[in-house]
mmCIF file of the N, C-alpha and C atoms, coordinates in Angstrom:
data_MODEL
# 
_entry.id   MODEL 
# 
loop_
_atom_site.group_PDB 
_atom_site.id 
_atom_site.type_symbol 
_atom_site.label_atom_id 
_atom_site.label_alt_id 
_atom_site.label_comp_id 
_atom_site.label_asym_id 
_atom_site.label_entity_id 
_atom_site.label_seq_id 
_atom_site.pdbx_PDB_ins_code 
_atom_site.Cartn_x 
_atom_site.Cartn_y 
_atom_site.Cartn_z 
_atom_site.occupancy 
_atom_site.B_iso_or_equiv 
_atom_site.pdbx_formal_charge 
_atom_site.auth_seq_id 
_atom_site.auth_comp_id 
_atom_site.auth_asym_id 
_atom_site.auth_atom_id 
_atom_site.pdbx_PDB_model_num 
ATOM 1   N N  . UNK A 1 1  ? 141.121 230.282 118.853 1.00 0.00 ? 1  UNK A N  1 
ATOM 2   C CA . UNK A 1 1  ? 141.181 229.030 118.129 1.00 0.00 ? 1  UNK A CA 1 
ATOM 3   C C  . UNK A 1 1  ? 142.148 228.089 118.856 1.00 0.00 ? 1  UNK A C  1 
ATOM 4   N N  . UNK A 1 2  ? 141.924 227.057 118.714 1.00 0.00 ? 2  UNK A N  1 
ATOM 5   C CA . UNK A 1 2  ? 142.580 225.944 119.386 1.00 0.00 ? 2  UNK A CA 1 
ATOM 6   C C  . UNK A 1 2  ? 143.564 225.399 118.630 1.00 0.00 ? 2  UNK A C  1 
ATOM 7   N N  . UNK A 1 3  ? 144.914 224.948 119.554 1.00 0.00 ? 3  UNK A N  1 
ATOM 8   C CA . UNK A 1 3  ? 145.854 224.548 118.764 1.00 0.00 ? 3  UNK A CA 1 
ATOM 9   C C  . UNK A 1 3  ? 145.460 223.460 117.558 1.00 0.00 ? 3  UNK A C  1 
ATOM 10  N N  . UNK A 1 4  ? 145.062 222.555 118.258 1.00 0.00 ? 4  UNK A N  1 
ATOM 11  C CA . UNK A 1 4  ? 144.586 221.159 117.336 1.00 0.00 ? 4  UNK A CA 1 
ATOM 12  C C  . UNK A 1 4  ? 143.530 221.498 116.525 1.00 0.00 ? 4  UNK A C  1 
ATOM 13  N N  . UNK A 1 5  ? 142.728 222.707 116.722 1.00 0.00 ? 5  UNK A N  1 
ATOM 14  C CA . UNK A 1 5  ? 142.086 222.809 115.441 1.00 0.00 ? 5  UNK A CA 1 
ATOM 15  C C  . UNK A 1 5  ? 142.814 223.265 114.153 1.00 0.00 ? 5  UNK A C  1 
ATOM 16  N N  . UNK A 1 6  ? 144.369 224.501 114.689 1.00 0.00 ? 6  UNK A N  1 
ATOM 17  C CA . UNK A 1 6  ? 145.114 225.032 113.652 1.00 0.00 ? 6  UNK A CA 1 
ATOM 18  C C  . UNK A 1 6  ? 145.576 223.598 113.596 1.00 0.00 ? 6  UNK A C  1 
ATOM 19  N N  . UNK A 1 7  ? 145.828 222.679 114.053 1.00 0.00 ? 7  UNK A N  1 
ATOM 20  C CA . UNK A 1 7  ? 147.004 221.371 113.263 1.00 0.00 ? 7  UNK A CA 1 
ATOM 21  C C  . UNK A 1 7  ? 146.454 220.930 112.269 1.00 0.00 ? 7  UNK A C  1 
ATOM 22  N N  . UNK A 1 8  ? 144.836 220.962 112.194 1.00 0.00 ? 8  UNK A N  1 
ATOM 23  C CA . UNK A 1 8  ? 144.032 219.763 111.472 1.00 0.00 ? 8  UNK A CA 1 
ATOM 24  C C  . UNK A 1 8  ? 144.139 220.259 110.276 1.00 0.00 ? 8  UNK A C  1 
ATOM 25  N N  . UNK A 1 9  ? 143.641 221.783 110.499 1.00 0.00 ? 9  UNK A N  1 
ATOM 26  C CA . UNK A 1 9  ? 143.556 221.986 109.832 1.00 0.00 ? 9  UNK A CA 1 
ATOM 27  C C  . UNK A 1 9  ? 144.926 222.645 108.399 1.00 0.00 ? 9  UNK A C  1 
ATOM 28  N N  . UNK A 1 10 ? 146.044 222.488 109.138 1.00 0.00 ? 10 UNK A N  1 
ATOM 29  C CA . UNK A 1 10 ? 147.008 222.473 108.151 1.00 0.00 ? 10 UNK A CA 1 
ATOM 30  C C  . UNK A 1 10 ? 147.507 221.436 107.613 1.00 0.00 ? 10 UNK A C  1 
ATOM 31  N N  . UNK A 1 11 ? 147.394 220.485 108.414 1.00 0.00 ? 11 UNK A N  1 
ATOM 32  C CA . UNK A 1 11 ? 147.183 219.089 107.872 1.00 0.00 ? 11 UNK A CA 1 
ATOM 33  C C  . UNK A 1 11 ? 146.392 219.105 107.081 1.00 0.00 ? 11 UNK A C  1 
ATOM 34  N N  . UNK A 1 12 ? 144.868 219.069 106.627 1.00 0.00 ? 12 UNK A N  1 
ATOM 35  C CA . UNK A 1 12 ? 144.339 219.608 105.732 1.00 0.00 ? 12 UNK A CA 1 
ATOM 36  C C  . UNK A 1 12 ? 144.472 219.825 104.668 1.00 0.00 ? 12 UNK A C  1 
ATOM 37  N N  . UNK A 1 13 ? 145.572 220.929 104.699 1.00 0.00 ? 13 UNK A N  1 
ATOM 38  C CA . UNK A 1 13 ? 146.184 221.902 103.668 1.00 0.00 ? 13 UNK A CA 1 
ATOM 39  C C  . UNK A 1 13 ? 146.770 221.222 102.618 1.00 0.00 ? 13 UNK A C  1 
ATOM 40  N N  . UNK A 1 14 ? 147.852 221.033 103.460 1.00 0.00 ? 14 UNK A N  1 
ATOM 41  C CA . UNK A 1 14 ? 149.339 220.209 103.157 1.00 0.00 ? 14 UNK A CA 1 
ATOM 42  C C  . UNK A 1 14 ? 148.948 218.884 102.645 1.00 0.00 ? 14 UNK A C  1 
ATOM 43  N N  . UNK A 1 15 ? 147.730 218.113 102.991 1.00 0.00 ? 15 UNK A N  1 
ATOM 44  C CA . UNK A 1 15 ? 147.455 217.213 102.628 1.00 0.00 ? 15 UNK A CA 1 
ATOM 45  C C  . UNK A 1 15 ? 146.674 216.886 100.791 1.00 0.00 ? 15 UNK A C  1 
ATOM 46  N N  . UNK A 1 16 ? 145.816 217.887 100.917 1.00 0.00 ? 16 UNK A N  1 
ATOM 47  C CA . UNK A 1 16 ? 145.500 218.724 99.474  1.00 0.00 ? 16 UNK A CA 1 
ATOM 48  C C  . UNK A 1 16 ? 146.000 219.046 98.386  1.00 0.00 ? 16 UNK A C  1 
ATOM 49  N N  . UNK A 1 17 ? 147.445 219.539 99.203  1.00 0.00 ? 17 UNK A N  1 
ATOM 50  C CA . UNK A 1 17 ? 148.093 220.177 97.778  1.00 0.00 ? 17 UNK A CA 1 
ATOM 51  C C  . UNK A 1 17 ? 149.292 219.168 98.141  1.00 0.00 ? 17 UNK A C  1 
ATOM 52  N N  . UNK A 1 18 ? 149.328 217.439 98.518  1.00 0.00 ? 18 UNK A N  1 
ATOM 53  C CA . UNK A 1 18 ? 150.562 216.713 98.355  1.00 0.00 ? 18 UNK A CA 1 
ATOM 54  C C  . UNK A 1 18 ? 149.467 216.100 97.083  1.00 0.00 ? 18 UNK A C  1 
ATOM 55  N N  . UNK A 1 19 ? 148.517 215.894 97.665  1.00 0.00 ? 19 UNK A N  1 
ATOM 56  C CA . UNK A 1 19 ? 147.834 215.197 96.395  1.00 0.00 ? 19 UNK A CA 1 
ATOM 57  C C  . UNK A 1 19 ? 147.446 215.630 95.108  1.00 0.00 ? 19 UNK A C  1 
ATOM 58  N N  . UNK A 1 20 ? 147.474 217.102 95.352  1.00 0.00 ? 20 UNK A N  1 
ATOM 59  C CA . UNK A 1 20 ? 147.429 217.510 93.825  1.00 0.00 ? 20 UNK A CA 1 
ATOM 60  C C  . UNK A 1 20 ? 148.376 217.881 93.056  1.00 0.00 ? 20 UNK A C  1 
ATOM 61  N N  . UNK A 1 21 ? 149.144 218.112 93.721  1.00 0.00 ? 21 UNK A N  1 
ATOM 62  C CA . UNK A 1 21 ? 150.688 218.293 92.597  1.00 0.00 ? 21 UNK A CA 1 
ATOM 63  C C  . UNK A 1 21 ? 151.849 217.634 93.010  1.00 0.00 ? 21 UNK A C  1 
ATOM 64  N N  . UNK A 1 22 ? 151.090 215.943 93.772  1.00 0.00 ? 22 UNK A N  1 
ATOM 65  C CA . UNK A 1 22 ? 152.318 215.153 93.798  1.00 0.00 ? 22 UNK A CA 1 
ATOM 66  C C  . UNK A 1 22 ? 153.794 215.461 93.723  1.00 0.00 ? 22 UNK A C  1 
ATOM 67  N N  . UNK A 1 23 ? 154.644 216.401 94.337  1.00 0.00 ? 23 UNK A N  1 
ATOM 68  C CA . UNK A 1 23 ? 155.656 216.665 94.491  1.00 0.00 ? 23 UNK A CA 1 
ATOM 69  C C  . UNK A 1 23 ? 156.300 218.336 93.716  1.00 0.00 ? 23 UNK A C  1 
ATOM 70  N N  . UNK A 1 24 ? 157.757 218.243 93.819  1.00 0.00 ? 24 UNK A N  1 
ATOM 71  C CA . UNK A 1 24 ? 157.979 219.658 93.340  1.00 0.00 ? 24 UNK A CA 1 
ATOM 72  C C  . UNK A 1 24 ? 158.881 219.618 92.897  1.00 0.00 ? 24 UNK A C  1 
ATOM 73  N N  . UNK A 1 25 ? 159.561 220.943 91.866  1.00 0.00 ? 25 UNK A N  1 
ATOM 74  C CA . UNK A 1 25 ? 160.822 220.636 90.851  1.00 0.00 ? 25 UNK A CA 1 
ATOM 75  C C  . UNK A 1 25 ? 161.058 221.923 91.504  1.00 0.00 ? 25 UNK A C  1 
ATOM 76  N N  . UNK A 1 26 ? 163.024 221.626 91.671  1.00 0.00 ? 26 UNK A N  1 
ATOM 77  C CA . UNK A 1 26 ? 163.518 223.175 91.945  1.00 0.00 ? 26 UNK A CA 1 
ATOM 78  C C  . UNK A 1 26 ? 164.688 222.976 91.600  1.00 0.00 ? 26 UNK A C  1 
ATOM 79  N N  . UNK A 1 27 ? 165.190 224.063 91.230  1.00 0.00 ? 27 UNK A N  1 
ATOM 80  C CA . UNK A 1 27 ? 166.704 224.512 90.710  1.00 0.00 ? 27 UNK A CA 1 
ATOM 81  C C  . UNK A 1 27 ? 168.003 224.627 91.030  1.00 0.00 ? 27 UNK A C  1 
ATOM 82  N N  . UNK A 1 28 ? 168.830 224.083 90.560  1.00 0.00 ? 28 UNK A N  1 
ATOM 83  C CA . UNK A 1 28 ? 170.173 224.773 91.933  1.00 0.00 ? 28 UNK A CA 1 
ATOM 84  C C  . UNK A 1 28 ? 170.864 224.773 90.033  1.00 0.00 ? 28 UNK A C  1 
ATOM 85  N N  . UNK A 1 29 ? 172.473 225.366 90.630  1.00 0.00 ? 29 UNK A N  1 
ATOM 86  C CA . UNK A 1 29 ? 173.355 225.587 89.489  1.00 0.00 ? 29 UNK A CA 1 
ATOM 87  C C  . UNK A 1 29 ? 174.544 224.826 89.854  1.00 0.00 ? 29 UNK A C  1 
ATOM 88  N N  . UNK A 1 30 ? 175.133 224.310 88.771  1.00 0.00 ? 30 UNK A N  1 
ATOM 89  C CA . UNK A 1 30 ? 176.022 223.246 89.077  1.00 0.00 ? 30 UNK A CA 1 
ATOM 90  C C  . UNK A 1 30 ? 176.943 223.099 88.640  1.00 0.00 ? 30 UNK A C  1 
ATOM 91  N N  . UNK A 1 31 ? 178.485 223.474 89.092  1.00 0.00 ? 31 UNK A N  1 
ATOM 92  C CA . UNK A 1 31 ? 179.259 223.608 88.305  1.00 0.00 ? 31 UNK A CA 1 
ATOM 93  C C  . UNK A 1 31 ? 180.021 222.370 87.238  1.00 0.00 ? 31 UNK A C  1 
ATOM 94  N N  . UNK A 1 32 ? 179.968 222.973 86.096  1.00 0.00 ? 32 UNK A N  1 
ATOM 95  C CA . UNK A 1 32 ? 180.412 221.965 84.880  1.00 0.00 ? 32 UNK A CA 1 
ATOM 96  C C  . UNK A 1 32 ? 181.918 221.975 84.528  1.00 0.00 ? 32 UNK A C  1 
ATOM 97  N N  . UNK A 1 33 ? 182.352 223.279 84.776  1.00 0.00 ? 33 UNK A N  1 
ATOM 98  C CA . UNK A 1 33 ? 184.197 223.297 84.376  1.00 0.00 ? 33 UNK A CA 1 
ATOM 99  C C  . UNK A 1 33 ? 184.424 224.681 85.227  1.00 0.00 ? 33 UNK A C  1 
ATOM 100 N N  . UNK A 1 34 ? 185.587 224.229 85.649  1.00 0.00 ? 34 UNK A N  1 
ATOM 101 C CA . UNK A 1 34 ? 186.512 225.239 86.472  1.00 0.00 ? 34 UNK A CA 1 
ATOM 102 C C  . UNK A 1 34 ? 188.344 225.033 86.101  1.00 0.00 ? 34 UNK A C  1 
ATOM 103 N N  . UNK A 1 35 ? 188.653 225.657 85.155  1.00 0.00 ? 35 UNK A N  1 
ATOM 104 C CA . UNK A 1 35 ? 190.025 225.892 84.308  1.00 0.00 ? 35 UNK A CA 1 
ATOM 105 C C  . UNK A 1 35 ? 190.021 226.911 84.773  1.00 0.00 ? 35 UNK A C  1 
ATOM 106 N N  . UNK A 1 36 ? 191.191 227.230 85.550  1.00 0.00 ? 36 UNK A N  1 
ATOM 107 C CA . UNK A 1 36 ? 192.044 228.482 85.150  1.00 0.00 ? 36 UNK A CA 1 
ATOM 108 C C  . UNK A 1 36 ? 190.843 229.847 85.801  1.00 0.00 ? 36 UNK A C  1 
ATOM 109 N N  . UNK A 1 37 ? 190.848 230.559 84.797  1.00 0.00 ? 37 UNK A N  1 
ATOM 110 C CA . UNK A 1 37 ? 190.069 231.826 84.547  1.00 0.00 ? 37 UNK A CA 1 
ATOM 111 C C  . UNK A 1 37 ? 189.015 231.199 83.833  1.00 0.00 ? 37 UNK A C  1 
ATOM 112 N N  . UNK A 1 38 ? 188.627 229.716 83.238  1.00 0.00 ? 38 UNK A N  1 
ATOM 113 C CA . UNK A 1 38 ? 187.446 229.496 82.974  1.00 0.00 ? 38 UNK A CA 1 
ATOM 114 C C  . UNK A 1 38 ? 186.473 228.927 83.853  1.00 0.00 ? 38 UNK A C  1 
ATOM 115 N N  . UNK A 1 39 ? 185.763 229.431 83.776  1.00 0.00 ? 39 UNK A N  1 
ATOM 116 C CA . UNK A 1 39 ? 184.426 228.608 84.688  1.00 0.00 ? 39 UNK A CA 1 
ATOM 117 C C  . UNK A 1 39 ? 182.712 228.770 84.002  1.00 0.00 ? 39 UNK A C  1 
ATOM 118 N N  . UNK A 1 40 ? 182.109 227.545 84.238  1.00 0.00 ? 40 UNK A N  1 
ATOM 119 C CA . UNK A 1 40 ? 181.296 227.132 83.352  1.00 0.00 ? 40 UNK A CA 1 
ATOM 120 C C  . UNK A 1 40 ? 180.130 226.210 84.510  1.00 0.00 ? 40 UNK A C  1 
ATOM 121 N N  . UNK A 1 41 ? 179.056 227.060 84.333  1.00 0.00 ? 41 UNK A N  1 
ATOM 122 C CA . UNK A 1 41 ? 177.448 225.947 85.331  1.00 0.00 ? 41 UNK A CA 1 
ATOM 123 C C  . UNK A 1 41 ? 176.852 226.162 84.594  1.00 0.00 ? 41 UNK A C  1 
ATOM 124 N N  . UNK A 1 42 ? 176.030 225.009 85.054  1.00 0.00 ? 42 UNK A N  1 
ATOM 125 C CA . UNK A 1 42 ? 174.832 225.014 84.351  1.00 0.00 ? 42 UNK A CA 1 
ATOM 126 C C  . UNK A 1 42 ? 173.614 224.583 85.532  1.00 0.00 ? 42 UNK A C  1 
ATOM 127 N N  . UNK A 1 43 ? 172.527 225.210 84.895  1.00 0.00 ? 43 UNK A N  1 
ATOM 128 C CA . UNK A 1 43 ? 171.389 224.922 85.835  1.00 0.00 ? 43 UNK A CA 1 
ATOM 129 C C  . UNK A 1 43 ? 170.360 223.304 85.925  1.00 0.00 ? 43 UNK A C  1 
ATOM 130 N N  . UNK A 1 44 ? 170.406 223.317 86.698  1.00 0.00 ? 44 UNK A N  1 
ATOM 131 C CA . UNK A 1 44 ? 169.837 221.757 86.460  1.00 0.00 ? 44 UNK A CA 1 
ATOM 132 C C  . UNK A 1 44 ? 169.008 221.631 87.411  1.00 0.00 ? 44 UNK A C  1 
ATOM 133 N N  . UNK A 1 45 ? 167.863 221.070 86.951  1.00 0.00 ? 45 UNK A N  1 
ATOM 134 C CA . UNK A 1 45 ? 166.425 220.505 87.665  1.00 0.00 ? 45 UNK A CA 1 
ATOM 135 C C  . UNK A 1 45 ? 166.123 219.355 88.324  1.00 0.00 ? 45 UNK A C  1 
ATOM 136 N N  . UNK A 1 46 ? 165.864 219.585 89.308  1.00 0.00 ? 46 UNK A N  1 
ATOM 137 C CA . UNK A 1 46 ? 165.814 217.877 89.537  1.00 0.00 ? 46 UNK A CA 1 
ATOM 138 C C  . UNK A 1 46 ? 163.491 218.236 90.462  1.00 0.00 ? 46 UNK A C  1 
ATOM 139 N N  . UNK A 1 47 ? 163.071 216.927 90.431  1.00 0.00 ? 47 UNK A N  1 
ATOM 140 C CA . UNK A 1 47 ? 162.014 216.500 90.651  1.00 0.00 ? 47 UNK A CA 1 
ATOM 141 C C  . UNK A 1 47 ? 161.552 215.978 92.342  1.00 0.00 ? 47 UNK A C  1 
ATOM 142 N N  . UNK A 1 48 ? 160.959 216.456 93.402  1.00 0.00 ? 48 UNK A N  1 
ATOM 143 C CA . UNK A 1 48 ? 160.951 215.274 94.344  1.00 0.00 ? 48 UNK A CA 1 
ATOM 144 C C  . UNK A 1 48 ? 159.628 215.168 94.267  1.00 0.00 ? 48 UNK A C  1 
ATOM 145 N N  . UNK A 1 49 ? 159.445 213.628 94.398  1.00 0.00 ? 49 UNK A N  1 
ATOM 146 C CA . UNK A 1 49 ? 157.921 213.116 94.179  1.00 0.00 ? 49 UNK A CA 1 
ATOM 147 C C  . UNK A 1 49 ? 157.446 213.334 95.764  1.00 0.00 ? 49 UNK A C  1 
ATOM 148 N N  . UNK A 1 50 ? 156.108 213.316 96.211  1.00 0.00 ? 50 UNK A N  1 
ATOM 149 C CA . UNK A 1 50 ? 155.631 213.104 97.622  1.00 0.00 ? 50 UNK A CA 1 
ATOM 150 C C  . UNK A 1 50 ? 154.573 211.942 97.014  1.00 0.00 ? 50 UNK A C  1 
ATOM 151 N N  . UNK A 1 51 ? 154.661 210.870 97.691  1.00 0.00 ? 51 UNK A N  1 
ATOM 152 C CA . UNK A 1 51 ? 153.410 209.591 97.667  1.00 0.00 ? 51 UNK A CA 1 
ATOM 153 C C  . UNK A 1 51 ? 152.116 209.809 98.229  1.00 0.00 ? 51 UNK A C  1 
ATOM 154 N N  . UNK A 1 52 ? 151.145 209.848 97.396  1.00 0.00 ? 52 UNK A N  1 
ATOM 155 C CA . UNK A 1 52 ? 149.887 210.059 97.438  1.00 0.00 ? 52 UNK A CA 1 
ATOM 156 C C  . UNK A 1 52 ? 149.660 209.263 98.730  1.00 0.00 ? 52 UNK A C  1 
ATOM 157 N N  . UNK A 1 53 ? 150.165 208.365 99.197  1.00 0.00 ? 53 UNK A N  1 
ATOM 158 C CA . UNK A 1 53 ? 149.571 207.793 100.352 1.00 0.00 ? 53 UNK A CA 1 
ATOM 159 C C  . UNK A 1 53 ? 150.006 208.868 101.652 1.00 0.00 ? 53 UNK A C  1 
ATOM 160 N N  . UNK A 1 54 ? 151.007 209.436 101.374 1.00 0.00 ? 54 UNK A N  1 
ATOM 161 C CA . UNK A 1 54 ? 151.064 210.652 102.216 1.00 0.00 ? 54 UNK A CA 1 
ATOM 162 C C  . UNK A 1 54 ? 150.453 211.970 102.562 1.00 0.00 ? 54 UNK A C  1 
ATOM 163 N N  . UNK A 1 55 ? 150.047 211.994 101.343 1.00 0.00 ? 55 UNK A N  1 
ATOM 164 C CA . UNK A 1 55 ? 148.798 213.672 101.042 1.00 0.00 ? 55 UNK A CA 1 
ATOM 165 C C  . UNK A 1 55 ? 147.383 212.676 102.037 1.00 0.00 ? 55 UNK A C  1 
ATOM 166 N N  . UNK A 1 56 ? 147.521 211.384 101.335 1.00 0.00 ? 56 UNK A N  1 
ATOM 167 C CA . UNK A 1 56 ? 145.864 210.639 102.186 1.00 0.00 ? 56 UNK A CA 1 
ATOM 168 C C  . UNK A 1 56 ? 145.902 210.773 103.767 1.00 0.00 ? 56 UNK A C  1 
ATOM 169 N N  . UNK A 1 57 ? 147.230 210.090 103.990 1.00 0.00 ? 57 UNK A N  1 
ATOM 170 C CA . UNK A 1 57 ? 147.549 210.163 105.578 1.00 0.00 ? 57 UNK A CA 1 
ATOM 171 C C  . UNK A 1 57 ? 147.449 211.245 106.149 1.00 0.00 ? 57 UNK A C  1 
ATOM 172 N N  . UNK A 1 58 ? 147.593 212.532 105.680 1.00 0.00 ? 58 UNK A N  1 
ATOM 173 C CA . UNK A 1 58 ? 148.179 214.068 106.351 1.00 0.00 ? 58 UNK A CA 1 
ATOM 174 C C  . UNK A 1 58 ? 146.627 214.287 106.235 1.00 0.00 ? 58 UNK A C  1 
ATOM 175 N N  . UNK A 1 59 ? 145.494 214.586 105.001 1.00 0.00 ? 59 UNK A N  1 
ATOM 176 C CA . UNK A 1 59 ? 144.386 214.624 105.282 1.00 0.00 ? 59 UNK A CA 1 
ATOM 177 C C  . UNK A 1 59 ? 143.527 213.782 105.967 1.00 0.00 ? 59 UNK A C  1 
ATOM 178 N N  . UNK A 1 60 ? 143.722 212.673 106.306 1.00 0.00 ? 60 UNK A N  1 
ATOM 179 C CA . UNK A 1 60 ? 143.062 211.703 107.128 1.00 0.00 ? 60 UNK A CA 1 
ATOM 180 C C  . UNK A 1 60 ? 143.127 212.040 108.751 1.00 0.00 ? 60 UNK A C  1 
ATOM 181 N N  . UNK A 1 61 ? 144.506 212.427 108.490 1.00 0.00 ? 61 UNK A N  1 
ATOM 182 C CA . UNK A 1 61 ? 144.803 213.067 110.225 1.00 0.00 ? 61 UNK A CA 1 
ATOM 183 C C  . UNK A 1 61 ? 144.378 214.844 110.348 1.00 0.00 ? 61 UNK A C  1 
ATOM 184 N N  . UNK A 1 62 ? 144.342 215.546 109.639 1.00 0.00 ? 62 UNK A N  1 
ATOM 185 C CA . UNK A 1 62 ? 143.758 216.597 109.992 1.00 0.00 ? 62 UNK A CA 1 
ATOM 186 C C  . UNK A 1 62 ? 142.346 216.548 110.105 1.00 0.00 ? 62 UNK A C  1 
ATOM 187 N N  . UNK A 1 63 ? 141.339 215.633 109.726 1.00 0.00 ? 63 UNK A N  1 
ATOM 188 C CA . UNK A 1 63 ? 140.160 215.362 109.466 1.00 0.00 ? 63 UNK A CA 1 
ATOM 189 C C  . UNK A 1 63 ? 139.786 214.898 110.865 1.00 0.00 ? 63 UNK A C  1 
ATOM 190 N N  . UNK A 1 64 ? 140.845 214.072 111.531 1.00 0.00 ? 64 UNK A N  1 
ATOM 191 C CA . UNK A 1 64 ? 140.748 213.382 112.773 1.00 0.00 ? 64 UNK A CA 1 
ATOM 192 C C  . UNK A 1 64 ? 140.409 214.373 113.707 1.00 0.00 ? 64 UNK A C  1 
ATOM 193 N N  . UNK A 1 65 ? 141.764 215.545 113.701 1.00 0.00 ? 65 UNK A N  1 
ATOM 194 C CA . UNK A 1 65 ? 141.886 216.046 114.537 1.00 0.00 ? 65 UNK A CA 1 
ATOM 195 C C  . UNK A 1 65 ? 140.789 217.394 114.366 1.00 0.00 ? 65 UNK A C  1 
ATOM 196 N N  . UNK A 1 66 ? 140.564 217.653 113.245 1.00 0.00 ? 66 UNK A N  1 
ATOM 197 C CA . UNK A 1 66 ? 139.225 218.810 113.802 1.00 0.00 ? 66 UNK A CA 1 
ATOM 198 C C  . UNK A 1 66 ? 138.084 218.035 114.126 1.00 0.00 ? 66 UNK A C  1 
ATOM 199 N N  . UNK A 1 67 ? 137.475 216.537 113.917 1.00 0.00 ? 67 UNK A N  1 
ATOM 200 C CA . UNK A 1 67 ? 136.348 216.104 114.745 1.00 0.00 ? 67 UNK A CA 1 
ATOM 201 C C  . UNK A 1 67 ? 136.746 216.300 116.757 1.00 0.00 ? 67 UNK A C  1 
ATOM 202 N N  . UNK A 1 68 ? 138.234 215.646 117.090 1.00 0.00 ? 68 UNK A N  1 
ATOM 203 C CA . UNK A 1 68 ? 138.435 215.588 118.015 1.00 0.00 ? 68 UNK A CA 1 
ATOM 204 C C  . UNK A 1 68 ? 138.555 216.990 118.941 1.00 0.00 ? 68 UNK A C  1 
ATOM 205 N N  . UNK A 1 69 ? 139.003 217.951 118.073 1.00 0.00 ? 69 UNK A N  1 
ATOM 206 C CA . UNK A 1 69 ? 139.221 219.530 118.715 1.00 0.00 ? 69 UNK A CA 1 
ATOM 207 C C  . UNK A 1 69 ? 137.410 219.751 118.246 1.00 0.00 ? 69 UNK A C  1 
ATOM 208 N N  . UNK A 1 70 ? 136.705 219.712 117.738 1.00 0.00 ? 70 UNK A N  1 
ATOM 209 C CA . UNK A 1 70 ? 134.929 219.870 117.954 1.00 0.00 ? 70 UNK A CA 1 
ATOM 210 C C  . UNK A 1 70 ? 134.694 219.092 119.015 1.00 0.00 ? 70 UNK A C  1 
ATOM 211 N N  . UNK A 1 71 ? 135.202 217.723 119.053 1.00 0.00 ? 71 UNK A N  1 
ATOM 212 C CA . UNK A 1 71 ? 134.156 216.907 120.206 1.00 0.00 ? 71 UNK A CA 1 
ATOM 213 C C  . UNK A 1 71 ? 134.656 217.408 121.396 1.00 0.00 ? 71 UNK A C  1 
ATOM 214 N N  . UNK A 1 72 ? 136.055 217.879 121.627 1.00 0.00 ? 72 UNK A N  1 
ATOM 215 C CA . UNK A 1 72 ? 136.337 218.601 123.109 1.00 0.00 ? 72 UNK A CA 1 
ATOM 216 C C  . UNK A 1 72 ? 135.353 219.829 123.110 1.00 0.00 ? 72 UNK A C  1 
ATOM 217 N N  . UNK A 1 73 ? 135.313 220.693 122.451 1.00 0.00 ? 73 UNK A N  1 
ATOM 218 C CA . UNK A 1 73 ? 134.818 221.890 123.065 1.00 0.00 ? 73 UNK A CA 1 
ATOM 219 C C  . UNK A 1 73 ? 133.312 221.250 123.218 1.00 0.00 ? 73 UNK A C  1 
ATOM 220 N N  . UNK A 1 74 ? 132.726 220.582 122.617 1.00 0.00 ? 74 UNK A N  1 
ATOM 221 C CA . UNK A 1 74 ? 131.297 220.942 123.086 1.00 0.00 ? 74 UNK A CA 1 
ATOM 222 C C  . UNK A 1 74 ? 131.122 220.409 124.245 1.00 0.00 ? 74 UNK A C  1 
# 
């Protein structure tokens, strides 16, 4: 398999799933109080969006590039 066919096609991928679940939520822990011998976190969520015009772009260009990795080999 050809490199640029694996690019397209992870482009592809990546492009698919920016557009279908527009971004991702993940966790970290954060500390709230630190007294002494007390200490106190809490977990907190935060959101990052990815712009649908980006999932379009990433599939637009993997789309490119497996016509272009087909039109070389033949």
């Amino acid at each position: 398999m050809k490199p640029i066919l694996a690019v397209g096609i992870l482009l592809i991928v990546l492009g698919g799933l920016a557009l279908a679940y527009q971004g991702f939520t993940y966790t970290h822990r954060e500390k709230v109080l630190d007294v002494g011998p007390i200490h106190a976190t809490a977990d907190k969520q935060d959101h990052v969006s990815i712009p649908p015009i980006l999932g379009g772009l990433a599939l637009v260009g993997g789309v490119v590039l497996l016509f272009l990795g087909a039109k070389k080999s033949s």
